[in-house]
C-alpha positions in Angstrom: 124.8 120.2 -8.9 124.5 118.2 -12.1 122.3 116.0 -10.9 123.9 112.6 -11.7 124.5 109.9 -9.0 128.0 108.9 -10.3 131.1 110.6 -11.3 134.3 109.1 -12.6 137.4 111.9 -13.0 139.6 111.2 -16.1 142.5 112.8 -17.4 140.7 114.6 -20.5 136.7 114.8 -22.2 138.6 112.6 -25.1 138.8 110.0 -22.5 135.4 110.4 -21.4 134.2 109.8 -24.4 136.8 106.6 -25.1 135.8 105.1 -22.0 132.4 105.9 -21.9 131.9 104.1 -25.0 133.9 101.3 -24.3 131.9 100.7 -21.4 128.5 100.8 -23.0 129.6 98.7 -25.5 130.5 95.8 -23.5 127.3 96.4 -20.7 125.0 96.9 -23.7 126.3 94.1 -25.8 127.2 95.9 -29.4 128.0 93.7 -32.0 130.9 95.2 -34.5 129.5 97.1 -36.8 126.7 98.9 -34.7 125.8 102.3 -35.6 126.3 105.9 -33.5 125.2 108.7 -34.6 127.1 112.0 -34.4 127.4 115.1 -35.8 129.1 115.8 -39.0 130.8 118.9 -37.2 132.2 118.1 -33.6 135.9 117.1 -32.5 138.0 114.5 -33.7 137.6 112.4 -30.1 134.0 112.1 -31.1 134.6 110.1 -33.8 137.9 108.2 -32.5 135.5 106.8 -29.4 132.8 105.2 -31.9 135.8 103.7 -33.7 137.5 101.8 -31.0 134.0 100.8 -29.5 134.1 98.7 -33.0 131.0 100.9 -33.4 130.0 102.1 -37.0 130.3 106.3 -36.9 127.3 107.4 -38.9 127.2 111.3 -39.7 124.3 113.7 -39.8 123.8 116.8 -40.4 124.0 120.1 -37.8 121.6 123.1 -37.7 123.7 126.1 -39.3 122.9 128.5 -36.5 123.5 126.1 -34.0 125.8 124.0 -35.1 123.9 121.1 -33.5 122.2 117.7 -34.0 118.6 118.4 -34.8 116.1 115.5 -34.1 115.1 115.7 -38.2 119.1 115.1 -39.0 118.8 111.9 -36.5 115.6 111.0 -38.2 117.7 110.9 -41.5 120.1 108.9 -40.8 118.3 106.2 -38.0 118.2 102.7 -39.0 117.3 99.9 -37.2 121.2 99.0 -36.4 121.4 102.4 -34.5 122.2 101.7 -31.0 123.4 105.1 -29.9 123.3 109.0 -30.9 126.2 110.8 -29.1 125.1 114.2 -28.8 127.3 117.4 -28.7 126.6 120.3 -27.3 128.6 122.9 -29.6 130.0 126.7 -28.5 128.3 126.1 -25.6 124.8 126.1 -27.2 122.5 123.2 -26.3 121.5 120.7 -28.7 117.9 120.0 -29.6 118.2 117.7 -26.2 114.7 117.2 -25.1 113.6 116.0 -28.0 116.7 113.8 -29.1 115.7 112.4 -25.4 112.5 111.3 -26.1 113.1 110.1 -29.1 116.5 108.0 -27.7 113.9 107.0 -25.1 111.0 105.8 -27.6 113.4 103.7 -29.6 115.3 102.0 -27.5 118.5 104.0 -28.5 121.2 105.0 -25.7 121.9 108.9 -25.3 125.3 109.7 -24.8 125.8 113.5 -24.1 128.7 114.9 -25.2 129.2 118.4 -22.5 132.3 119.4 -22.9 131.3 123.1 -24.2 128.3 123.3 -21.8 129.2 123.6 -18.2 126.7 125.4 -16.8 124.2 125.5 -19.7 120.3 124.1 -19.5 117.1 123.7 -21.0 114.6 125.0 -18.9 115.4 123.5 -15.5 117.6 120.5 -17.0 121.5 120.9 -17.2 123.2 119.4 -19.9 124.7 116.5 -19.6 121.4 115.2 -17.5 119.9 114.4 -21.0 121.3 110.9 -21.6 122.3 108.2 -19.6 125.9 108.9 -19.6 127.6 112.2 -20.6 131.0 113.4 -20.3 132.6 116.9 -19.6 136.0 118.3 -20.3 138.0 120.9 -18.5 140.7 121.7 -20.6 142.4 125.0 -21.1 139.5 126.4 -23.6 136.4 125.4 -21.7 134.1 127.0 -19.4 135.4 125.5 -16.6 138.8 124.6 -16.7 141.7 122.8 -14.4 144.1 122.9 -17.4 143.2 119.4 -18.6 140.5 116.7 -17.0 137.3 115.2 -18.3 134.4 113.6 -16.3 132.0 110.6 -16.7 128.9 111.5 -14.9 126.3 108.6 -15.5 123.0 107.4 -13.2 124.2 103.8 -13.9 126.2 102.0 -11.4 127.5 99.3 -13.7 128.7 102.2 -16.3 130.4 104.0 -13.8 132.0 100.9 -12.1 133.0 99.3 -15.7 134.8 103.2 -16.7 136.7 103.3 -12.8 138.1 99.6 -13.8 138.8 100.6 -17.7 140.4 104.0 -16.4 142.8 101.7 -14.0 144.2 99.0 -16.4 141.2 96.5 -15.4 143.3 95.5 -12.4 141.2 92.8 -10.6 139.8 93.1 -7.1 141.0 90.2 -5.5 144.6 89.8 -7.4 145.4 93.3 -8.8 147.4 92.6 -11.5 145.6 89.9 -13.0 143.4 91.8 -15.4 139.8 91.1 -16.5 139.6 93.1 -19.8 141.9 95.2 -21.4 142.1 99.0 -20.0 
């Protein structure tokens, strides 16, 4: 139904987004220091992923009807060391996705979609959380679609979703499980 080709269950959307963005980080090579984008007014895991990716949290501005990332608060704060913009869909009302998309996809910046308050939600025929290359979803107690706690990784990369099933699992090895290949 989303419309992603992989799926990786975690225990909550905070972890989502932790894993998520350790993932990326290592697949996409980030240097410390690298810059993410995010909204000035999201949740606290937002901001705790960026910092243990050794990522550089940079803060713009939200639309005060919305709540959202607007593309002309990314264009205010994009610099050349931007490597991602995690974008959050707020109170279940879509960011400006498409364009945020196209410009992610323009500049060489990787979209993470942040759909914990959008189950169910779309632009025109595109859910969200099919925006970006990765995206997460929570299910916890206050969301549209709940199980009491959860969160899900829901990428079209095979590498992404195979590094977050290892990180998720302590980075046991395949062929001696408990000699670990990275820290999980």
């Amino acid at each position: 139904w989303q419309g992603c080709k992989y799926s990786v269950y975690v225990n909550s959307g905070s972890s989502a987004n932790l894993l998520l963005l350790a993932s990326i980080k290592e697949l996409k090579k980030w240097n410390i220091g690298d810059e993410v984008i995010v909204p000035s007014f999201t949740i606290i895991s937002c901001l705790s992923a960026i910092i243990r990716s050794n990522a550089k949290p940079v803060f713009c501005d939200v639309d005060h009807q919305s709540w959202n990332m607007t593309l002309e608060n990314i264009k205010d704060k994009y610099t050349s060391n931007t490597k991602a913009i995690l974008m959050v869909h707020t109170y279940g009302l879509p960011a400006d996705a498409i364009k945020i998309s196209e410009f992610c996809a323009e500049n060489k910046i990787t979209l993470v979609e942040d759909s914990a308050e959008a189950h169910g939600q779309s632009i025109g025929e595109i859910n969200c959380g099919k925006f970006g290359l990765v995206s997460t979803l929570s299910f916890y107690a206050n969301k549209h679609i709940s199980t009491g706690e959860g969160g899900m990784i829901l990428t079209k990369s095979k590498k992404i979703s195979e590094k977050c099933k290892s990180l998720r699992n302590l980075c046991f090895g395949n062929k001696n499980r408990f000699n670990q290949d990275d820290i999980g």
